[in-house]
C-alpha positions in Angstrom: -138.4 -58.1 70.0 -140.0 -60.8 72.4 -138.7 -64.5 72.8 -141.1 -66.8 73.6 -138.5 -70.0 74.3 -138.9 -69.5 78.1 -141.3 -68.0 80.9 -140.1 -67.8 84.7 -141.3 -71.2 86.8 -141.8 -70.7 90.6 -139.6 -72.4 92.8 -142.4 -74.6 94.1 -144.2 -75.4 91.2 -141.7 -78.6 90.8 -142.8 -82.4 89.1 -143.4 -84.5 91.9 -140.6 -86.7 90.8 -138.6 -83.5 92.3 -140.4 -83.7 95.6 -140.4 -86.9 96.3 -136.5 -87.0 95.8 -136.1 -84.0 98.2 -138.5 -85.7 101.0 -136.1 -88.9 100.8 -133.2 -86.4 100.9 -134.5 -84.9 104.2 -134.5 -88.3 105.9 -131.5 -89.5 104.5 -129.6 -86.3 105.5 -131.0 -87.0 109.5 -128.4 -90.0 109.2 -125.9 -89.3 112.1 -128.4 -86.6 113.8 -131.1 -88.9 114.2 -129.0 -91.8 116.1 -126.9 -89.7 118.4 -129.1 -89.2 120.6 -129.7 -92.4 121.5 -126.1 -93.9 121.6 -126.1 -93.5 125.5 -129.5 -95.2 125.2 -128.0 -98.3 123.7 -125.1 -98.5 125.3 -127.4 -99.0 128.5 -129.9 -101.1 127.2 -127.6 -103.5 125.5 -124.5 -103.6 127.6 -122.3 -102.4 125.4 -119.7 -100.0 125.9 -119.0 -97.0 124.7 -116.5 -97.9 121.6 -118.8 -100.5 121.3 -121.3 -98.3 120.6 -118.9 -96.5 118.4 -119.1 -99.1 116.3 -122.3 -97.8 114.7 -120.3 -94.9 112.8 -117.5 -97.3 111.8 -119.4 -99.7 109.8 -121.9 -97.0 108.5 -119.0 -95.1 107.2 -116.2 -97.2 106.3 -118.4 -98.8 103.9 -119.7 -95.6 102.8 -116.6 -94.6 101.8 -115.7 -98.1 99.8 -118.8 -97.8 97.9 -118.1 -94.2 96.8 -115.8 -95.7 94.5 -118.2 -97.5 92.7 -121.6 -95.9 92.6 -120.7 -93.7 89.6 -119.9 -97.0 88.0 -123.2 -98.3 88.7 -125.1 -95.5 88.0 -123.1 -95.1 84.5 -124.3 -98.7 83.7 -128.0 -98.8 85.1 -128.8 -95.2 85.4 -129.9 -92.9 88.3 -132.8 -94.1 89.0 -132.3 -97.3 89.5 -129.4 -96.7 91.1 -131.2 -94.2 93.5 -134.2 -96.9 94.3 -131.8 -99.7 95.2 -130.3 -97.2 97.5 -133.7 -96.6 99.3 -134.3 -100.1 99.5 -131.1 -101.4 101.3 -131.9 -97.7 103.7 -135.6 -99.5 103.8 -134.5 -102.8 105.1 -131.4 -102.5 107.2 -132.8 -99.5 108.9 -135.4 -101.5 110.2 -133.6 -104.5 110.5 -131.4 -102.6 113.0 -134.5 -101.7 114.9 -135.7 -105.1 115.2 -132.2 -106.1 116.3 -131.6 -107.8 120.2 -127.8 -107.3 120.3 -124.8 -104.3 119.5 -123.3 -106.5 117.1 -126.3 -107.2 114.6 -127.6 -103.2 114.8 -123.3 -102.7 113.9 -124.2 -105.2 110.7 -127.0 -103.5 109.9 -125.8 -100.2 109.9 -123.4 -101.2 107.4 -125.7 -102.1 104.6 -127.6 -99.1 105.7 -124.3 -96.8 104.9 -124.4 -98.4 101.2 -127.6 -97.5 100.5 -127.1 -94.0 101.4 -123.4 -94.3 99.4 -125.9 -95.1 96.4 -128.6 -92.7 97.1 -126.8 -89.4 98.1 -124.2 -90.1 95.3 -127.4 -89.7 92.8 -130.1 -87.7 94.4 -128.6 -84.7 93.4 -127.8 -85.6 89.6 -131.9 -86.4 90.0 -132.8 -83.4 91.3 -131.2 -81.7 88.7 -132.0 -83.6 85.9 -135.9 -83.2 86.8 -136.4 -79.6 88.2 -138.5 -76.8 86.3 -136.6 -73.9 85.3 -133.5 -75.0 85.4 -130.8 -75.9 88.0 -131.2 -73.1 90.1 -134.4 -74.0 92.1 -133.1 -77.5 92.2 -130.0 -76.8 93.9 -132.4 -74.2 96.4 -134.8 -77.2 97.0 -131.5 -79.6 97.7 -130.0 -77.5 100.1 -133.3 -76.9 102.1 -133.5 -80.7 102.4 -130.1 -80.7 103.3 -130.1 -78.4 106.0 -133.8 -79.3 107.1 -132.8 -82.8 107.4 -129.1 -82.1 109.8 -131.6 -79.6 111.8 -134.5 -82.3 112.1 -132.6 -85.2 112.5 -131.6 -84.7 116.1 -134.9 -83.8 117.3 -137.1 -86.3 115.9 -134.3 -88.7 116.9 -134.3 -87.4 120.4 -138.4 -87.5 120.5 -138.5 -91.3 119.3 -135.5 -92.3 121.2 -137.6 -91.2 124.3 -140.2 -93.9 123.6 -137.6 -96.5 122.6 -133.5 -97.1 121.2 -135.6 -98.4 118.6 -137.9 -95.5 117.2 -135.3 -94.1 115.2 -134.3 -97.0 113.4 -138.2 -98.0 112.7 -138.7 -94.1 112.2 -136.4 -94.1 108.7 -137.3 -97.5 107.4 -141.2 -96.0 107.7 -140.3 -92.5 106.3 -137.8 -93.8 103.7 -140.5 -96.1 102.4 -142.7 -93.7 101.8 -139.8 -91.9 99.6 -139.5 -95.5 98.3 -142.9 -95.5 96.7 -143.2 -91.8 96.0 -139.5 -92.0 93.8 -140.6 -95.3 91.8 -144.4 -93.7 91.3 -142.9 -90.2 90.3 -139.3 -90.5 89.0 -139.2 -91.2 85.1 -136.4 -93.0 83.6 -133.2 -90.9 83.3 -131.1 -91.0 80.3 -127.8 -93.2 80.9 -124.6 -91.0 80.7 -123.1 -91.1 77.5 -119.9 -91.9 78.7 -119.5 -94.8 81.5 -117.6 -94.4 84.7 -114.4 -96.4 85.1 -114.4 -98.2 88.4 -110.8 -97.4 88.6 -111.1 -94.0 88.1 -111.5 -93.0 91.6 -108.4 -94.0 93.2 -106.6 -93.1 89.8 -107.6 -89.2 90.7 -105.2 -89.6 94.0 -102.3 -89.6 91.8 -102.8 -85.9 91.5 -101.5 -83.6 94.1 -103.8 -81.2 94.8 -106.9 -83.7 95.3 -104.7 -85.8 97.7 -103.4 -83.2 99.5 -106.9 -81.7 99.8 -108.3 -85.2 100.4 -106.1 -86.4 103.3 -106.7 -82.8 105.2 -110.8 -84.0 104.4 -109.7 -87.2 106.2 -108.0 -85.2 109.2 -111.0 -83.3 109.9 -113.6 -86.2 109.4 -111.5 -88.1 112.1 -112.1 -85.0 114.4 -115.6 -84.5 113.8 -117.1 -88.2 113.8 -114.7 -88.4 117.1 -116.7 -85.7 119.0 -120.4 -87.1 117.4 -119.3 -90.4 118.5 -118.0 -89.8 122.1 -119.4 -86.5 122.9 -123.1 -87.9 123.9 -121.5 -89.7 127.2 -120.2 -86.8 129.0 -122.8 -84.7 128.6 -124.9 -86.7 131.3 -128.5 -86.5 129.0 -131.3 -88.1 128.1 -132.2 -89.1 124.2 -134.9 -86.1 124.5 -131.7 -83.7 125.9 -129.5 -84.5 123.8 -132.0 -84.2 120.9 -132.1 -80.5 121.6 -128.4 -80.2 121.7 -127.9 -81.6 118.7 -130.5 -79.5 117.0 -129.1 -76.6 118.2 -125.8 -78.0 116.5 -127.5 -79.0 113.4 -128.9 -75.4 113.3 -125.5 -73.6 112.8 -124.2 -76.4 110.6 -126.8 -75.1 108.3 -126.8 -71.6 108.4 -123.0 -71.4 108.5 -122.9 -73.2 105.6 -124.8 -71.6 103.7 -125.0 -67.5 104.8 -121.5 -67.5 106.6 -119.3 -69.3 104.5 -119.1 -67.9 101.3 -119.4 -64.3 103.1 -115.8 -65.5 104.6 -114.4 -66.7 101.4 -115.4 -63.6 99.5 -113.3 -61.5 102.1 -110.4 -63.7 103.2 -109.7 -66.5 100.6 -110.6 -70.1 100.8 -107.4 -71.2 102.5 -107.1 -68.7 105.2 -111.2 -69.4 106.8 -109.7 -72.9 106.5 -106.6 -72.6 108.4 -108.7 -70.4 111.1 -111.6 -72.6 110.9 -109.3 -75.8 111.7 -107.3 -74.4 114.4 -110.7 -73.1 115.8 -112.4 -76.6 115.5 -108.6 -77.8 117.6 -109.7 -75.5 120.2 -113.1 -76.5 120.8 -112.0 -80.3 121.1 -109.2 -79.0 123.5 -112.0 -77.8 125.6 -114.0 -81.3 125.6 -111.2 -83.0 126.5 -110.3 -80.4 129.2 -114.0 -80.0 131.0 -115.3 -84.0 130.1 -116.2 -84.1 133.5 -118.2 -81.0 133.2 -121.4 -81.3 131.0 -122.2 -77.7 130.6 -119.0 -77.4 129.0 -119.2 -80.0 126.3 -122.8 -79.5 125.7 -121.4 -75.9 124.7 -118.7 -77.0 122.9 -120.5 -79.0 120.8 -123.1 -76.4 120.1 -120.6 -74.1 118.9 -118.6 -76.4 116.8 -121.2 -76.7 114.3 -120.9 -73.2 113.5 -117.4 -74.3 112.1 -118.2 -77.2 110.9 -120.8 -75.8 108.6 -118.0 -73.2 107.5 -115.6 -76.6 106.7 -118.1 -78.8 104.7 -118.8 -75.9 102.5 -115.2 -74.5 101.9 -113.6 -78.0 101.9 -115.7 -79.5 98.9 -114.4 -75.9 96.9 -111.3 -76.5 97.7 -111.4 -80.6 96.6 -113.2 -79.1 93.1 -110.3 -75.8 92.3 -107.6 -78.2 92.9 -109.1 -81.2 90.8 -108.1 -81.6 87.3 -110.4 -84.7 87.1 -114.3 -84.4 86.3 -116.4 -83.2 89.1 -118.4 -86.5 89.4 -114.9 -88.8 90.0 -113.4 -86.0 91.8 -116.6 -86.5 94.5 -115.9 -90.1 94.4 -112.4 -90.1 95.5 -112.8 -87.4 97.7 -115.8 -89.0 99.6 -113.8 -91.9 99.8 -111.1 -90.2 101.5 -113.0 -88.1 104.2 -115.5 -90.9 105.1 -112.6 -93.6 105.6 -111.5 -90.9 108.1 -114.7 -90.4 109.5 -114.9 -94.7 110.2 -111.4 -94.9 111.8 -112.0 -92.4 114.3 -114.7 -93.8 116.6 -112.9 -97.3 116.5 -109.6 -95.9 117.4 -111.3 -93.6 119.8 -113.3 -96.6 121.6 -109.9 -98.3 122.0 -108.1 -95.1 123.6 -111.0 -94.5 125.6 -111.3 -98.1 126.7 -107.3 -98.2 127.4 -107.1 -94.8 128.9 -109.6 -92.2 129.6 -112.4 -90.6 127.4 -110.7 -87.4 127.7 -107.6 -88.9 125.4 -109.9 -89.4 122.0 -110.8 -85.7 122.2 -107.0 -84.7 122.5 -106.5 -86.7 119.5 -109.4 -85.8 117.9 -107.9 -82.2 118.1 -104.7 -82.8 117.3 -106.2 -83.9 113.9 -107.7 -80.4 113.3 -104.3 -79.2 113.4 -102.3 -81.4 112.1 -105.1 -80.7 109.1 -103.7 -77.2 109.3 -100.4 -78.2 108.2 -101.6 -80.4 105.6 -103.4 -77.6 104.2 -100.8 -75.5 104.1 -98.7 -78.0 101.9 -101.2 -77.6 99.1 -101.8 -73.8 99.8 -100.3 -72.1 96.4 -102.3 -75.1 94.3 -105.6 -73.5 96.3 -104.5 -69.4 96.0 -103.8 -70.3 92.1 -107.1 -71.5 91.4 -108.9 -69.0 93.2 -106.7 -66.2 91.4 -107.4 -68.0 88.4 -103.5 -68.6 87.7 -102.1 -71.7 86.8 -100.1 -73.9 89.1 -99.8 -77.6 88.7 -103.2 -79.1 87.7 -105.2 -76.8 89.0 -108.0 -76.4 87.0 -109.6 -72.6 86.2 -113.1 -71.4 84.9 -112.7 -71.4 80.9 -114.3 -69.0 78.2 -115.0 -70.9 75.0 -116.6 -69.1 71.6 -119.5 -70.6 70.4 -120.6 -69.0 66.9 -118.3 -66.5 64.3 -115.5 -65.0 66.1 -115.7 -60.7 65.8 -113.7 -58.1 64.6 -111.1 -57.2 67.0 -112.1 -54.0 69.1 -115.7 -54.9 68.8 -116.5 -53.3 72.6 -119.8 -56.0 73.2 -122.6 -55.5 75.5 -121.9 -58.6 77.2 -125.2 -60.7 79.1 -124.4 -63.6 81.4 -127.2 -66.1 81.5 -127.4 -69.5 83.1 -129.7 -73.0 82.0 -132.5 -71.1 83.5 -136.3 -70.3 81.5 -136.1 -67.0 81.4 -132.6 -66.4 79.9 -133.9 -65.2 76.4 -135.9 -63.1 78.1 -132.6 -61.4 79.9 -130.8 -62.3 76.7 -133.3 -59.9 74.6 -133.3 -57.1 77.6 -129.8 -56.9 76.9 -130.1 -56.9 73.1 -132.1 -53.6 73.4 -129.1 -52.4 75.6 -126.8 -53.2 73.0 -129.0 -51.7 70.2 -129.1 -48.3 72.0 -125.6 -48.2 72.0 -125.0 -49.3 69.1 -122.8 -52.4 69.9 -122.2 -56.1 69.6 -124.1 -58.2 72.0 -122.2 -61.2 73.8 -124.2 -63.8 75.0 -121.9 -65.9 78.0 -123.8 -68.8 79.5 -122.4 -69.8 82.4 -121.9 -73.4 82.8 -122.0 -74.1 87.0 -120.8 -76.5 88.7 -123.2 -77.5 91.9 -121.0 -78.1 94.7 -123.3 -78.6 98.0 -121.7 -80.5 101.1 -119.3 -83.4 99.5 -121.1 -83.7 96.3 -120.4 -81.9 93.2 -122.2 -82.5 89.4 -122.0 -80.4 86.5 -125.5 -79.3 86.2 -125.2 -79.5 82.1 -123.0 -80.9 79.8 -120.7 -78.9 77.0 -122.5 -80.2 74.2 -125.8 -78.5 76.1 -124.1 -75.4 76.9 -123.1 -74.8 73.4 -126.7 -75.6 71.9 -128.1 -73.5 74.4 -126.0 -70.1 73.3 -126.3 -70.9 69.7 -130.1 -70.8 70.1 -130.1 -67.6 71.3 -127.4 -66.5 68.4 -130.5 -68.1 65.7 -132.9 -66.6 68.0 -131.1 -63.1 67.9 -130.3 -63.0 64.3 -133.6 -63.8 63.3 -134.8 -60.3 64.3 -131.6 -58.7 62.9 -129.2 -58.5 66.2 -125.4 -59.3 65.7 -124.1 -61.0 67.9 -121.3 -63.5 69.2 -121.2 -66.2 71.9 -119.2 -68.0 74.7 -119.7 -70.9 77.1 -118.2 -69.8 80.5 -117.3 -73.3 82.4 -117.0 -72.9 86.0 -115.8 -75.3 88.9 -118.1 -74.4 92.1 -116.0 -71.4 93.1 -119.2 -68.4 91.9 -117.0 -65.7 92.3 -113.9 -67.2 90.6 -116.2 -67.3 87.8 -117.4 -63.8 88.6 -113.7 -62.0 88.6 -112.9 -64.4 84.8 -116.0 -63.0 83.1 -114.7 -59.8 84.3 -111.2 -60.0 83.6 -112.6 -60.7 79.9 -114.7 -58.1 80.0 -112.0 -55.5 80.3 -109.8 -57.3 77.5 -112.9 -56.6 75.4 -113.5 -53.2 76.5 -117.2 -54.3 77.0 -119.6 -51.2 76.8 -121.8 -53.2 79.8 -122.4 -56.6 81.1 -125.8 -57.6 81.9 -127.3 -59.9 83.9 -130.4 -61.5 85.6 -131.9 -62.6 88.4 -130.8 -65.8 90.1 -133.2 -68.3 90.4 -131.6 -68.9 93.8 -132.9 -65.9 94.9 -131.6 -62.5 96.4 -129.7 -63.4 99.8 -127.8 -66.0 97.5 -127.6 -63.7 94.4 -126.5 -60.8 96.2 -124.2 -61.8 99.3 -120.4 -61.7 99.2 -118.7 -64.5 97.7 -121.4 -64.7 94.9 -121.0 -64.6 91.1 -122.7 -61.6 90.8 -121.0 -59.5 93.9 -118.0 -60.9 92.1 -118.9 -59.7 88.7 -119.5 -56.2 90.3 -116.6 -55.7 92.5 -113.8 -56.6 89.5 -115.3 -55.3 86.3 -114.1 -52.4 85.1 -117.6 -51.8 82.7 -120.9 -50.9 84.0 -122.5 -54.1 85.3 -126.3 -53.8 85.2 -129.1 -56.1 86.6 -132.1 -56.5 83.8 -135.3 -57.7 84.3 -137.8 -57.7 81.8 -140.3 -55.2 81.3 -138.1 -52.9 83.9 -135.2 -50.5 83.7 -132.1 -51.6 84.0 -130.8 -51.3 87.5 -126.6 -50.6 87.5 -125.4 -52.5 90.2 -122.1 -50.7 92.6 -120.7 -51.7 96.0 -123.5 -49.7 97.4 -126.7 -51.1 95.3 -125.0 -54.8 96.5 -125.3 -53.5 99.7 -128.9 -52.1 99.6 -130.4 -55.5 97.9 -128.3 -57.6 100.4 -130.8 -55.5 103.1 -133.7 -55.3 101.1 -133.4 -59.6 100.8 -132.5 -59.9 104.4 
């Protein structure tokens, strides 16, 4: 038996409507990277102080965080690409309006309309990239976070090289690049499909009413007052220049990025979500402590800085999880309110921390800034048993779980099925029909699961497919299978951003089935992702009580233990 309804597509054969989406995601994630460098720069050459200076963040992100509760309106009523192009267009014009500004308080204006087109565009670049990547989700969400991470490791530098020449570069630097993304996303990006279902504009602030994303949302708030405190206020102390402090902040950016994604879910696979938080604040508390202790000491806060984004990168990434376990509210409105939330925090701090500074002395907004940190702890732990429920898939409150749902006839109790977990990815009837021959041999029922993900990458989360697509795709493998004589049943696995959560439920129902063997492909994502703690699959392995094995097609199938994890976790590295 063969299927012919899918063939692997590489990761870089992408439309263009897919590149040119992840070149205006690069610029757009330089945002705060790219103008720190300079802030010492402007304060000089515009004599303006410090928290007025400051005032740069505020604007950008206090009406950030007002327009995340309406973009998913928009976007509902005059669909994503629109929605995305007027986003580039606002980034287009104010970014270079700022530029060609003469005073603090117009580049302040500007950088307001600036933060609502980058409300508009990150809120649907994502949703784009998914909707328009080749086989399936998986390289989309690969090609996002590259941007992502290329763009918080770039920004920095390229801001600190063009702040050398002028305050101005930078500004003029994303109005040029972001038109080019301009022109490459109305040339290349097709029409999207509206959602079938439009966004309420109340919904947003509706979704506080529930505990668990309020709780989860005011601790987001605490450690965005922290954060933006330190990239507001930390530039002055160190005693650099634009290009200096370029390289700090790279450095910086560098950690962010590979903490985020190679540490992070490493930490959550072998402590919990809530524990690397609590450690992960109180570590964050310390590191401010020390700014505000050695402010008259650059080495010190140059090396503070540095080292905090290796927690920082940890906290985007494990915060968002937390936000979506906790959420009974659909992932797209749960992102809403919770970007609302953190980024108000984020535009509070450097105004209050201009004002302290102003009235006191720069080493008091740093002491506040880490007092936040910890008093995030304790906020954290007041929503701690909704956070262990969802990860131990147990309900508490509203926590919402990963759910199995049949698709097709329901079998004979004690069937024992070979069971194959496959994802919206081309090659799943080919994994689907390497398991069928497994199931053959053994003379069982085949299970097909397709997993449903949730994409979950810095604040953002989307479900990559709808039900409705989910089901159609398992019963087209069900017509597919029976057509050359297989029985077999289905089930849509939903999950909500958490892999291995998902991983440990497929297992659990595994062992209620007394499955024979559960089967499963390669990730799209590739091995380091595929095969590092914290994933689905390391998951899967760890918690079934069958034989898990990894199928490829044309290949024996390779059973998968704690030690073959271990060997294709060094073979990838």
């Amino acid at each position: 038996m063969s299927a012919t309804h899918g063939t692997t597509a590489s990761l870089f054969k992408q439309p263009r409507a897919v590149w040119a989406v992840a070149f205006a995601c690069v610029i757009s994630f330089m945002g705060i990277g790219l103008v720190d460098p300079i802030l010492p720069s402007l304060a000089k050459n515009l004599h303006a102080t410090p928290s007025q200076v400051s005032l740069l963040f505020t604007s950008y992100l206090v009406v950030t965080a007002v327009a995340m509760l309406v973009v998913g309106w928009v976007s509902s009523r005059i669909g994503a690409k629109r929605t995305l192009v007027i986003g580039l267009v606002l980034i287009v014009v104010f970014s270079a309006l700022a530029g060609a500004s003469g005073s603090i308080g117009g580049i302040v204006g500007f950088r307001a309309g600036w933060g609502l087109g980058n409300a508009l565009f990150i809120a649907t670049s994502l949703a784009v990239i998914v909707a328009s990547a080749s086989g399936g989700f998986g390289g989309a969400i690969i090609l996002y976070e590259a941007a992502l991470g290329l763009g918080i490791a770039v920004g920095p530098l390229l801001g600190g090289e063009l702040g050398t020449i002028s305050w101005r570069g930078p500004f003029f630097g994303v109005a040029v690049l972001m038109a080019v993304a301009l022109i490459a996303t109305i040339a290349f990006v097709p029409a999207l499909p509206k959602p079938e279902h439009r966004s309420s504009l109340a919904a947003p602030l509706k979704a506080l009413r529930h505990r668990g994303l309020l709780t989860m949302g005011i601790m987001a708030l605490l450690y965005n007052w922290g954060f933006f405190t330190m990239l507001g206020y930390a530039p002055y102390p160190m005693e650099l220049d634009a290009q200096q402090l370029g390289l700090v902040f790279t450095g910086w950016g560098l950690l962010v990025a590979a903490f985020s994604v190679f540490v992070a879910p490493r930490l959550q696979a072998r402590f919990g979500t809530a524990p690397v938080l609590y450690g992960n604040l109180i570590g964050l508390g310390i590191v401010m402590t020390v700014i505000a202790v050695g402010v008259n000491s650059p080495v010190a806060v140059i090396v503070a800085v540095i080292v905090s984004g290796a927690f920082i990168g940890i906290n985007n990434t494990l915060t968002t999880q937390a936000v979506m376990l906790v959420s009974p509210v659909e992932r797209s409105v749960a992102s809403s309110t919770y970007g609302f939330v953190r980024f108000i925090g984020g535009g509070l701090a450097p105004f209050v921390a201009g004002k302290l500074a102003d009235a006191t002395s720069l080493s008091v907004p740093f002491y506040l800034g880490g007092a936040a940190f910890i008093l995030a702890v304790f906020v954290l732990a007041s929503g701690h048993k909704l956070v262990s429920a969802a990860e131990k898939n147990e309900a508490h409150g509203e926590t919402v779980r990963p759910t199995l749902e049949r698709v097709g006839a329901t079998p004979e109790p004690g069937y024992r099925p070979v069971i194959v977990a496959v994802g919206a990815t081309e090659d799943a009837a080919l994994i689907v029909d390497e398991a069928a021959a497994i199931a053959r041999d053994t003379d069982s029922t085949l299970e097909v699961v397709h997993v449903r993900e949730t994409a979950v990458i810095e604040e953002q989360a989307i479900d990559t497919e709808d039900a409705d697509h989910a089901r159609a795709a398992v019963l087209a493998h069900l017509n597919h299978l029976a057509a050359h004589g297989v029985t077999a049943t289905g089930q849509v696995l939903t999950s909500i951003g958490d892999h291995a959560t998902a991983g440990r439920v497929l297992a659990q129902h595994a062992a209620d089935v007394e499955a024979h063997t559960i089967a499963i492909g390669r990730s799209p994502r590739g091995p380091v992702a595929q095969f590092t703690d914290g994933s689905f699959t390391a998951a899967l392995t760890h918690a079934a009580a069958s034989t898990v094995v990894l199928v490829e097609p044309g290949r024996t199938p390779h059973r998968l233990t704690a030690a073959s994890l271990e060997e294709l976790r060094t073979k990838s590295a």
